[in-house]
Every structure is written in C-alpha cells, then in structure tokens.
FIZA-166626 format. One record per residue (C-alpha): x, y, z; chain; residue in three letters. Coordinates in Angstrom, 2 decimals, decimal comma, always signed. Layout:
BEGIN
<X X | Y Y | Z Z | c A | r Ala>;
...
END
This chain:
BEGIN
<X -69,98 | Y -82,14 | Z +143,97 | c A | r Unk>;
<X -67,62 | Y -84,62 | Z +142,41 | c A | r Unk>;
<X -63,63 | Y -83,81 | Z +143,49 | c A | r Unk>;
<X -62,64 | Y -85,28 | Z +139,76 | c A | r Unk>;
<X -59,86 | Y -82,90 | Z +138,11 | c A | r Unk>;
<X -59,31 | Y -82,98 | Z +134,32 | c A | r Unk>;
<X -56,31 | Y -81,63 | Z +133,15 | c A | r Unk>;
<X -56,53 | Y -80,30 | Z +129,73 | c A | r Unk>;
<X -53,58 | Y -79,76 | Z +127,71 | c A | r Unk>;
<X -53,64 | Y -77,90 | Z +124,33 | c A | r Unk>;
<X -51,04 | Y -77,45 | Z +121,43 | c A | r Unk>;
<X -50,46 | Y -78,33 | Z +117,93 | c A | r Unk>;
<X -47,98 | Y -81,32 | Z +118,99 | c A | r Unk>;
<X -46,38 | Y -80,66 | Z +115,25 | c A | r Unk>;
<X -44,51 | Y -83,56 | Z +116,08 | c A | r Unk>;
<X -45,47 | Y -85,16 | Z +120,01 | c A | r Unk>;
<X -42,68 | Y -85,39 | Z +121,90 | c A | r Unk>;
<X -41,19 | Y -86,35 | Z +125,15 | c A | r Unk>;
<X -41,42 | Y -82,99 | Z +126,94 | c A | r Unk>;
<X -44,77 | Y -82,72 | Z +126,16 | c A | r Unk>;
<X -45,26 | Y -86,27 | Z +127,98 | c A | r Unk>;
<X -43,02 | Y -85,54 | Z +130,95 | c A | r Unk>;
<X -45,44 | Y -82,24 | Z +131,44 | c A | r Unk>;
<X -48,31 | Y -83,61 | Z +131,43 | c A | r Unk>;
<X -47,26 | Y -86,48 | Z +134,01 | c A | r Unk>;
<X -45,64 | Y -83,24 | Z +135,97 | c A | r Unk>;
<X -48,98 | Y -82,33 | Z +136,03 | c A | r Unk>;
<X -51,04 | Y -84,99 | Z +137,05 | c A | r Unk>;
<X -48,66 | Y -85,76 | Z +139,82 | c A | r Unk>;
<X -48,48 | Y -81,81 | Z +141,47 | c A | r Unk>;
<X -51,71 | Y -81,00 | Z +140,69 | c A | r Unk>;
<X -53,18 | Y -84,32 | Z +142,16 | c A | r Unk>;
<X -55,31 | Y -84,77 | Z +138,52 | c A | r Unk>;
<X -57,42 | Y -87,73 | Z +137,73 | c A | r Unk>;
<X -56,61 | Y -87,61 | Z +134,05 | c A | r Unk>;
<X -54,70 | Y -85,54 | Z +131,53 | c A | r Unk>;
<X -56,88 | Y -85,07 | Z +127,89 | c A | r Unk>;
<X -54,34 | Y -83,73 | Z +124,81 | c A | r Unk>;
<X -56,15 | Y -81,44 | Z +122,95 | c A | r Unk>;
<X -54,65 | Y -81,07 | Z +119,09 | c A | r Unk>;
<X -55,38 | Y -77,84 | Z +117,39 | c A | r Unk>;
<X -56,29 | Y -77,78 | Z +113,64 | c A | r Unk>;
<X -54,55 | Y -74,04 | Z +113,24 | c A | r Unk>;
<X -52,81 | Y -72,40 | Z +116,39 | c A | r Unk>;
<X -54,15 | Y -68,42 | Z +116,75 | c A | r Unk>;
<X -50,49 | Y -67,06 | Z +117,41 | c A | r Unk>;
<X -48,40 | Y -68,64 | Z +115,34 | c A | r Unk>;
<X -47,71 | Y -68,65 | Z +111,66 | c A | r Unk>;
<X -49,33 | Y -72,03 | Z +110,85 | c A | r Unk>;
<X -47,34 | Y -72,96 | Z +107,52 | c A | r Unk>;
<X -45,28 | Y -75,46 | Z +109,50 | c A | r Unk>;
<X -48,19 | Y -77,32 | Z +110,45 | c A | r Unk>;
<X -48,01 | Y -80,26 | Z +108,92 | c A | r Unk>;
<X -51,65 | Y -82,26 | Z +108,19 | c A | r Unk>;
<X -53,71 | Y -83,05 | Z +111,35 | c A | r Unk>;
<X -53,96 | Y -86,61 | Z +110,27 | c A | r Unk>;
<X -50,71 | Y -87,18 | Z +110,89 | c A | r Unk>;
<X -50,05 | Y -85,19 | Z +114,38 | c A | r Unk>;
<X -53,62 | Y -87,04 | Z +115,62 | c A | r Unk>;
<X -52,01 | Y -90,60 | Z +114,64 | c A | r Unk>;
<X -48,69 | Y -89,53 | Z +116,30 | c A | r Unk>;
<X -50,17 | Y -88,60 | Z +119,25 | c A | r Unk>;
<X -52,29 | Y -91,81 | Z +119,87 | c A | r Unk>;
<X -48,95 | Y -94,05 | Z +119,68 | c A | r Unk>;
<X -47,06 | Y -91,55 | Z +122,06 | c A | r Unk>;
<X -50,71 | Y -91,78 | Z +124,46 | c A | r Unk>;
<X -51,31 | Y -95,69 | Z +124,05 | c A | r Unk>;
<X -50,73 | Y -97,73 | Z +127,32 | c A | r Unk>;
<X -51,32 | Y -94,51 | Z +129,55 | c A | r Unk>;
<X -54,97 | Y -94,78 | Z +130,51 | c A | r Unk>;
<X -54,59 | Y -91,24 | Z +132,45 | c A | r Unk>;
<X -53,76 | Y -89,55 | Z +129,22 | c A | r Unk>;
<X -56,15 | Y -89,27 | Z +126,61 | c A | r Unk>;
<X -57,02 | Y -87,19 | Z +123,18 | c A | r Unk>;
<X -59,56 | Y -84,74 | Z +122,64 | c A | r Unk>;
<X -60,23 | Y -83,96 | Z +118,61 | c A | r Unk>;
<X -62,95 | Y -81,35 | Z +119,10 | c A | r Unk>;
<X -60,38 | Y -78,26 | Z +117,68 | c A | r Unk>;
<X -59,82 | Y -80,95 | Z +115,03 | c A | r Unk>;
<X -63,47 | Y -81,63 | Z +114,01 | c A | r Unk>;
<X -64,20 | Y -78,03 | Z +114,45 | c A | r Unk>;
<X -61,31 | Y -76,80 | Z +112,11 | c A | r Unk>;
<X -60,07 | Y -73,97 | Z +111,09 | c A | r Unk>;
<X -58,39 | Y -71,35 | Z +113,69 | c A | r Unk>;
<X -59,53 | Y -72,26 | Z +117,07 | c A | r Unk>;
<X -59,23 | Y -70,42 | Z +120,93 | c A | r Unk>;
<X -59,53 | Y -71,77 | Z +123,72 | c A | r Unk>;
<X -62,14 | Y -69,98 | Z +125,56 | c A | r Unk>;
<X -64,02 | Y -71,54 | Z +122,94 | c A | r Unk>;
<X -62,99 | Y -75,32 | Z +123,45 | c A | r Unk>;
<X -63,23 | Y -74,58 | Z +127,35 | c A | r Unk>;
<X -66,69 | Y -73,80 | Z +126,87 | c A | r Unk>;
<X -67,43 | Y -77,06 | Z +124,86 | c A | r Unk>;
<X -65,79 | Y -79,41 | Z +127,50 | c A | r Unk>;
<X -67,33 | Y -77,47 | Z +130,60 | c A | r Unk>;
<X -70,30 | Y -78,87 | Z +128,49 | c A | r Unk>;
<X -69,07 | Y -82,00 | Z +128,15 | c A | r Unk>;
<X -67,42 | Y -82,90 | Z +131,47 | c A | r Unk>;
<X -70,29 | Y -81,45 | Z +133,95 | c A | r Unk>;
<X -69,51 | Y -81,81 | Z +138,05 | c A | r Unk>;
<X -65,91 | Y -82,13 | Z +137,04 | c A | r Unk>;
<X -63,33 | Y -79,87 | Z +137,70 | c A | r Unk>;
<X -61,39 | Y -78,86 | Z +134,62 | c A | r Unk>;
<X -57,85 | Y -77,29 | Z +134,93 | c A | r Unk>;
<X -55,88 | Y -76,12 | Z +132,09 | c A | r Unk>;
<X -52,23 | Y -76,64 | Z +131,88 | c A | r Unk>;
<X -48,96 | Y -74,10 | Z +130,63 | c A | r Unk>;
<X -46,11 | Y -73,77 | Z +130,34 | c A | r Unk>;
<X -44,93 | Y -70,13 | Z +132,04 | c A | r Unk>;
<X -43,61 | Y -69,15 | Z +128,72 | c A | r Unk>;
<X -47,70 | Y -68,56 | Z +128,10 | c A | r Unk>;
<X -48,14 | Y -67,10 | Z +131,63 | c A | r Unk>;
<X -46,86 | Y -64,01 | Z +130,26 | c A | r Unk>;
<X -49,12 | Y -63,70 | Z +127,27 | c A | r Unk>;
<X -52,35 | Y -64,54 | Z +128,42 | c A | r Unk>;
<X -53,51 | Y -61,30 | Z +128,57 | c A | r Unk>;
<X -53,68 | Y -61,68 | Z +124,93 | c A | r Unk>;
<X -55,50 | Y -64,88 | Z +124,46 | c A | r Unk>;
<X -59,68 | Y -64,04 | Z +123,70 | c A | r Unk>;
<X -61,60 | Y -63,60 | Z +126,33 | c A | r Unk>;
<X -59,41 | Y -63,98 | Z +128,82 | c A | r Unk>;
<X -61,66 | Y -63,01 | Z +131,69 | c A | r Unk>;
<X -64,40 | Y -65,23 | Z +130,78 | c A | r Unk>;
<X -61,64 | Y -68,04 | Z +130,19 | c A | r Unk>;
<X -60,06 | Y -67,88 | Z +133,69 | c A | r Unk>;
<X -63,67 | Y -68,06 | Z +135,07 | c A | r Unk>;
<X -63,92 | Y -71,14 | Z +133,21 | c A | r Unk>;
<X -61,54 | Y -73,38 | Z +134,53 | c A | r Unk>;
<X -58,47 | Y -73,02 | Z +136,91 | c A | r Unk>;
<X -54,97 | Y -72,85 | Z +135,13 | c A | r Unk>;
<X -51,89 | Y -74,43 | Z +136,59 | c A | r Unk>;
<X -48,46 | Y -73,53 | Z +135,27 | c A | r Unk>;
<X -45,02 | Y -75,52 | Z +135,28 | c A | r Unk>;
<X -41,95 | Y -73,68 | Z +135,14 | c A | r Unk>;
<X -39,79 | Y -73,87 | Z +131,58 | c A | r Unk>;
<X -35,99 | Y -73,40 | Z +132,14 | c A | r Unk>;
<X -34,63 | Y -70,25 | Z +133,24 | c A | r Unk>;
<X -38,15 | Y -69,16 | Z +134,50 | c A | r Unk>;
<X -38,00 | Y -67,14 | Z +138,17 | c A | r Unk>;
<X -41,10 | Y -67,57 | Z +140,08 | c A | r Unk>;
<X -39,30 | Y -64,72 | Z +142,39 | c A | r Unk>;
<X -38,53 | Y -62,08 | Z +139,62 | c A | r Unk>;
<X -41,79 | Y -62,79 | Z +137,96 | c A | r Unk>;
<X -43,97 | Y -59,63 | Z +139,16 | c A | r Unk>;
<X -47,87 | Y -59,69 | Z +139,25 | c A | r Unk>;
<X -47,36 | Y -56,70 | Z +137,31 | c A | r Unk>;
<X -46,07 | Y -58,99 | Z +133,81 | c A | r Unk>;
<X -49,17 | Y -60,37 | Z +133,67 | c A | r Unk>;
<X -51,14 | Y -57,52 | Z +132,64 | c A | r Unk>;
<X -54,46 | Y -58,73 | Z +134,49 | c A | r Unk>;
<X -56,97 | Y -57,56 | Z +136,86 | c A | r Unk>;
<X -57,04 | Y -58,85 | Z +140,36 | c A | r Unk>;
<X -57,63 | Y -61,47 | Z +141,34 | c A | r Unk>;
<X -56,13 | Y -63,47 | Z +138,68 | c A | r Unk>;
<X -52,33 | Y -62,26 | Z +138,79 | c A | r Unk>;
<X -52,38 | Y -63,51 | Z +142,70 | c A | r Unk>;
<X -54,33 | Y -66,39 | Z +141,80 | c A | r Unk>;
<X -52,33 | Y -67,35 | Z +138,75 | c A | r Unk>;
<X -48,61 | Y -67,01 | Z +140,45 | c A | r Unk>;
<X -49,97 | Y -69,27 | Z +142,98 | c A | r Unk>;
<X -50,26 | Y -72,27 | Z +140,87 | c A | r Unk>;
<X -47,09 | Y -72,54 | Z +139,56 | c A | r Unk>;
<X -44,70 | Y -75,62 | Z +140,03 | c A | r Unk>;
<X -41,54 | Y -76,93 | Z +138,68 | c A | r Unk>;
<X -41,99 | Y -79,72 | Z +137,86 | c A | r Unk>;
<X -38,86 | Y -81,65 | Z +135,37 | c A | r Unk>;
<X -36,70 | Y -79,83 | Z +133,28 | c A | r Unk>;
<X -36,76 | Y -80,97 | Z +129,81 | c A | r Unk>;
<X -35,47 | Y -78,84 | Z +127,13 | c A | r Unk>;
<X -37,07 | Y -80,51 | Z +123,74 | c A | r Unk>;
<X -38,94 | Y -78,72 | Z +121,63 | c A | r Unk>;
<X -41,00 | Y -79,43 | Z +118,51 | c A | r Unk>;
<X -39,10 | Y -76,81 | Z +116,49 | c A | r Unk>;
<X -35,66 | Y -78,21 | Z +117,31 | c A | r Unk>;
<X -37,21 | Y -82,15 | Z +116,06 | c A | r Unk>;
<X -38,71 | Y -80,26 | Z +112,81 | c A | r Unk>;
<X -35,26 | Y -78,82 | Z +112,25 | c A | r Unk>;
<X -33,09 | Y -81,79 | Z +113,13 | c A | r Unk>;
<X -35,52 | Y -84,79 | Z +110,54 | c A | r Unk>;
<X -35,20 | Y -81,87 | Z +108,18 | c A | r Unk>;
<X -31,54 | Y -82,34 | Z +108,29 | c A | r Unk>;
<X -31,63 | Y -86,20 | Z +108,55 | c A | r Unk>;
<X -30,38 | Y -85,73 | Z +112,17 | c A | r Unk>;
<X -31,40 | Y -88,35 | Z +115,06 | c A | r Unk>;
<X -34,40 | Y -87,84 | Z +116,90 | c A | r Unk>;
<X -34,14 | Y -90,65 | Z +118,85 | c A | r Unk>;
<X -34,67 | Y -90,09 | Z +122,89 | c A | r Unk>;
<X -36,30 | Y -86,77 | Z +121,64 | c A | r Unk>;
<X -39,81 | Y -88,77 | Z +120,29 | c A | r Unk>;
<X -41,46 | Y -91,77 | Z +121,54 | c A | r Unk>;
<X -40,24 | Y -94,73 | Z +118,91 | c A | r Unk>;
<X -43,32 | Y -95,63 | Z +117,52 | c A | r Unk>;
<X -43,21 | Y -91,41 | Z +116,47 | c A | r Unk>;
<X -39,98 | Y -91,71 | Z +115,51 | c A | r Unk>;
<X -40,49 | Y -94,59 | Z +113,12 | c A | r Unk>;
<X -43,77 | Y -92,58 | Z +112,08 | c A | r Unk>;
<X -41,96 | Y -89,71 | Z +111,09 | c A | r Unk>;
<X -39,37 | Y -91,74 | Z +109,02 | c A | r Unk>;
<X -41,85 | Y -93,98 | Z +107,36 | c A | r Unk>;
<X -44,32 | Y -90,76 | Z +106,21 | c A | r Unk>;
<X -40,72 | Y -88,66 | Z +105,05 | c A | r Unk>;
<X -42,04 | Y -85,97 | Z +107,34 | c A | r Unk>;
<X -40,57 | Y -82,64 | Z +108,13 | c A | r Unk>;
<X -38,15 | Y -83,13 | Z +105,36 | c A | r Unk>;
<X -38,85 | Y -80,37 | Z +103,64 | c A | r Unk>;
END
C-alpha cells in the first residue's frame, strides 16, 4: 500500500487564474498531497456552457499558468472524451489509471452544499476522499450536517475535511467581465495568461 495522495482538481478554468493556483497549493500543503492534477472540462453539467470559450485555448492557458510547478499537472481526459462530462465518471477513469494511489478530490465549500446533486454521488464519495477549503464568508460552525442532504457517514465525514486555507476573492466571471470591458487583469491572471488573452482578443465579446 503506497501512502501517495493525488489531488485532483476539476473546473472549466474559462480563463486560469490565480485563485485557482493559490487553492490548489492550499491544498497540497493541508492535505499533505504529493501532487495536484487540473482536470479541464470540455462542457460543465451545471452551468449554462455558452461562455465557454474553445478548449484549445483554456488547455494552452492552463499549461503556461502550470509550467515550472512540477507538483501541478494537467489531466485532458474530460477533454478527449468531450461533450458533457461528470465526475463520477472521470473518477472512475483515474482510479484506473493511478492504481495503489490515493486520489482525493478537491472543492471549494460553495460545492459542499450541492453535492447531493452531482451523479452518483454515493458511488463517487466511495471513490475517492474529498477535501474542501473554505470560500469567503463560509462558517464551518453554522454549516449543519443537515445542508448536505446525505446519508451517514458522509455528512460527518465530509465536514471533517474542511480547511481554510487563503482567502482569495478572484473569480473567472469577474476576469470574463472585466477583458470584456478592456479593464486590467493584471495580478488577477498569471502574465503569460494575461498576454494570452490579449494576443487571442478573448472574452471580448
């Protein structure tokens, strides 16, 4: 029994920014991980994909925001696959893939509250363990078991692995909205992302 831990960390990353960097360095420091893989989705299940801009361009973004980090690496399965993808699904392929290894799947606890929803969420929590940081304004003491909407074990087990880790309130939304506008998105984006995004008139509408 190997005591390697994978951290896997999904999202469209529509662009990559710093937040999503500072998490996933959060996460590989609290939750003692070995490495951190960024998995890009093609479409996202639960949210209105139109914004999505072509995964050619959020792949290339995200391997100048990764380069020079040999803990953080990319994952293109959801990519290859295509199409809308869940994550029980791409769980199932890396439990495959990464045998002997313990794989741990990081959120934000904006999600911790919908998971209930996601597909097959039983069989998903079996799969790997999941490992929460806090977003702003999220209460681990006013968040009951109850919110979660899940049979024990998993509301216990769930509210125990959560950590603040750095709070960081950048969002990929907010640096959609702000290149639309011709507004700075420097210190928001890696540079190499920022000059990207310039260079590729992206998010401009």
């Amino acid at each position: 029994m190997t005591n390697t831990r994978i951290g896997v960390l999904g999202g469209t990353f529509n662009p990559v920014h710093l937040g999503h960097l500072i998490l996933a360095q959060d996460a590989l420091e609290i939750f003692e991980l070995d490495q951190v893989i960024f998995v890009p989705c093609d479409k996202p299940p639960h949210k209105d994909a139109s914004y999505v801009i072509p995964a050619t361009h959020r792949l290339a973004m995200l391997q100048m925001a990764l380069t020079g980090n040999p803990a953080f690496d990319i994952c293109d399965l959801e990519l290859r696959r295509g199409g809308t993808t869940y994550t029980v699904d791409t769980m199932r392929a890396l439990t495959r893939r990464y045998q002997n290894v313990e794989l741990v799947f990081i959120i934000g606890s904006d999600t911790l509250a919908e998971l209930h929803l996601w597909k097959e969420i039983d069989a998903l929590l079996n799969l790997c363990r999941f490992v929460t940081l806090a977003r702003p304004g999220f209460d681990l003491n006013t968040f009951t078991e109850e919110k979660l909407k899940l049979p024990s074990p998993w509301p216990q087990t769930l509210l125990r692995q959560v950590a603040q880790g750095h709070v960081v309130e950048i969002s990929s939304s907010d640096i959609r909205h702000r290149a639309a506008e011709d507004m700075r998105i420097r210190y928001l984006v890696p540079s190499p992302v920022e000059l990207y995004i310039a260079e590729h008139n992206l998010y401009t509408g």
